[in-house]
N, C-alpha and C positions, 0 to 999 in steps of 0.2 A: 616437086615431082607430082604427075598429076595422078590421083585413084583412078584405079581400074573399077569398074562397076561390076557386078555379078551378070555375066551372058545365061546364066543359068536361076538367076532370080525370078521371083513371081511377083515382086511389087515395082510401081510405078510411083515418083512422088512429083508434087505438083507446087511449084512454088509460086502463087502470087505476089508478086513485091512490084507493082508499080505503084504505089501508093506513095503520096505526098507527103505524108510525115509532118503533118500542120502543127501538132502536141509537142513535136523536139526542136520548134523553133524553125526559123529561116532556115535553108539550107537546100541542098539535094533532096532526091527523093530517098524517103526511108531506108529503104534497103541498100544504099548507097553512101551513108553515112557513114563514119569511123567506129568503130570499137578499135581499141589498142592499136592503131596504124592502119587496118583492113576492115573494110565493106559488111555492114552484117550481114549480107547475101553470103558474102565468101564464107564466113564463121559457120551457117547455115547450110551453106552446101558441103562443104568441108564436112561436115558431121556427118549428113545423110548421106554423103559417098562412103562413110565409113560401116554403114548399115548392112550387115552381110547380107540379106535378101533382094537390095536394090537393084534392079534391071535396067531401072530409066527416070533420068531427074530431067523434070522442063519448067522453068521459067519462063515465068508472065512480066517480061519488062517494061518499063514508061516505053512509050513509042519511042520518043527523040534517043533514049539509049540501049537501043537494044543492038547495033554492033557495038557501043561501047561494053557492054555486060557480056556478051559473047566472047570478048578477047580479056576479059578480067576472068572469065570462071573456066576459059580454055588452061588452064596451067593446073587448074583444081578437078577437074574430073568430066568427060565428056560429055555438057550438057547441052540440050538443046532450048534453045531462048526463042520465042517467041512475043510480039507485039500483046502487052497485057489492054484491057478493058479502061473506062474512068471511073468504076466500080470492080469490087474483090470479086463479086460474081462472075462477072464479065470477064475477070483475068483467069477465073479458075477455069470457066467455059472454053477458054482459048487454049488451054494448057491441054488440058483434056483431051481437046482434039486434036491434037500433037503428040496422043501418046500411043508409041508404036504398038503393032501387035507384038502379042505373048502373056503381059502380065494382067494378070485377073483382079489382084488387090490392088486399089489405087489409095494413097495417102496424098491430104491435102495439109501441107506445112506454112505455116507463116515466117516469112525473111525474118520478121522482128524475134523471133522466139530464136537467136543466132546461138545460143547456147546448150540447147538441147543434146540432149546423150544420142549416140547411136543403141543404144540399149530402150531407151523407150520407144524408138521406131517399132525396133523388134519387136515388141513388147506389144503396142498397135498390131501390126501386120500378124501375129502370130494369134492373137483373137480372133483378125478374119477369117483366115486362113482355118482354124476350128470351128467353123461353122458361122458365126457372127456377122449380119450383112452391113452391119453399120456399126463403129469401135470410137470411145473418144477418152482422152485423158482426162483425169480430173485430180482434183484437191481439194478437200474438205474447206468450207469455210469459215474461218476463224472469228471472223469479227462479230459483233451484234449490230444484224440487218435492219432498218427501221423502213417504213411505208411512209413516204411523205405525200402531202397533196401538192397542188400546185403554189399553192403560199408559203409553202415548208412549214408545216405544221407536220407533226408526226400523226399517224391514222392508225400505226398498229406496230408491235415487234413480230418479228417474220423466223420462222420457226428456223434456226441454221442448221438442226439436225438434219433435215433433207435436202438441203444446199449443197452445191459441188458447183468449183471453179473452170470451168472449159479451157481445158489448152490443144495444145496442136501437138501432133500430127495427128489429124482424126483420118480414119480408116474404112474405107467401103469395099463392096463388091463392085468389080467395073461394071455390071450393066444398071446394079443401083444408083450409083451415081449420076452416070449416062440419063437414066430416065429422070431423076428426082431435077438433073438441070434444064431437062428439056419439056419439064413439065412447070418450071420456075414460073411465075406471077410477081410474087413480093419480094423485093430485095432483102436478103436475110445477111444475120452478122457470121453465119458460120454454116459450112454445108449438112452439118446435124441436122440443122433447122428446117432445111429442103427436105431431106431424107424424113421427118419427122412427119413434114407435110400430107407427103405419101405412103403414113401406114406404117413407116418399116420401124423395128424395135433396135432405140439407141442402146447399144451394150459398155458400161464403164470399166477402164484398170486406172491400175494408181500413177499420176501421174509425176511428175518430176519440178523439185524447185528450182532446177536450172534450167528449165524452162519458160522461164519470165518472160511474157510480153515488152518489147522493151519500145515504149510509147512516150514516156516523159523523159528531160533529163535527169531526173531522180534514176532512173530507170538505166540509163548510159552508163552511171555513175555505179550502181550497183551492180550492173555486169562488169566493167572495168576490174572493180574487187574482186568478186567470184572467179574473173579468169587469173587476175593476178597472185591469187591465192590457192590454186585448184593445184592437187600434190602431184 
């Protein structure tokens, strides 16, 4: 049955998934890949449709598949697919401009993070929405960080008390994003990094462990469990 999206929502989410997925091996691209039978796009979308505030989800396809993704995510919730970039920037730029009028928050999601709650979107978009021009999930970091040089030698231990994990959905004001992309130069890993470029102050909530980047096969493997096991 496909979600109905919120006509009366204020946020837009932006999914770049044309991405090669070089880290999980031969295969398709990323987002096109199996978890338990279906697409992590689908797993991904399927969430963010379940997001009461959503208005509007667009997808950044590989080129060669974008009526194929169009007729996979038609049963899951009315989205609009768009021809993504050969870079994440590129794909988010194209999303972007595909996204209809109305909604003022725009959230940028990652296909691979297919497990995400609809409760941390909210959770994003609800910081915007109180004032906050730029929002992003995080998770403390656990491990002890070291400084290598280029010969791997260690240079220093790196403090992890001010360390925090980035996940997705990070969360803007549409016309910050809007400019932070159209003022882009350097290819960045995440649009915080844009938004950061230009002045504007990143705002943290907590973020979610079912939100995994899911980049290795370790990584397939461990969401496989989590869903097989989730009550």
């Amino acid at each position: 049955m496909t979600a109905q999206l919120n006509p009366c929502g204020d946020v837009a989410v932006l999914v770049p998934a044309a991405g090669a997925g070089v880290r999980l091996g031969p295969g398709r691209p990323k987002a096109l890949r199996l978890l338990a039978g279906e697409p992590l796009l689908v797993h991904a979308v399927r969430r963010l449709a379940a997001a009461p505030s959503v208005h509007s989800i667009v997808v950044a396809a590989p080129i060669a598949e974008v009526a194929g993704v169009r007729a996979l995510l038609a049963p899951i919730a009315p989205v609009t697919v768009v021809p993504g970039g050969a870079e994440r920037q590129a794909s988010v730029a194209a999303a972007l401009a595909a996204v209809p009028a109305g909604p003022e928050i725009v959230l940028v999601h990652d296909a691979a993070r297919a497990l995400t709650p609809p409760a941390l979107v909210e959770s994003v978009a609800a910081a915007v929405r109180a004032g906050h021009e730029a929002v992003i999930p995080v998770l403390p970091v656990v491990d002890t960080i070291k400084e290598v040089d280029t010969d791997e030698m260690v240079r220093g231990t790196v403090d992890r008390g001010a360390l925090r994990a980035v996940q997705t959905p990070q969360g803007f004001r549409r016309a910050v994003l809007t400019a932070a992309h159209a003022a882009a130069v350097d290819a960045l890993t995440d649009d915080a990094g844009l938004v950061e470029k230009q002045g504007v102050p990143v705002h943290c909530v907590p973020g979610s462990e079912h939100a995994l980047k899911i980049t290795r096969p370790f990584d397939l493997a461990l969401a496989e469990h989590l869903l097989a096991t989730a009550p």
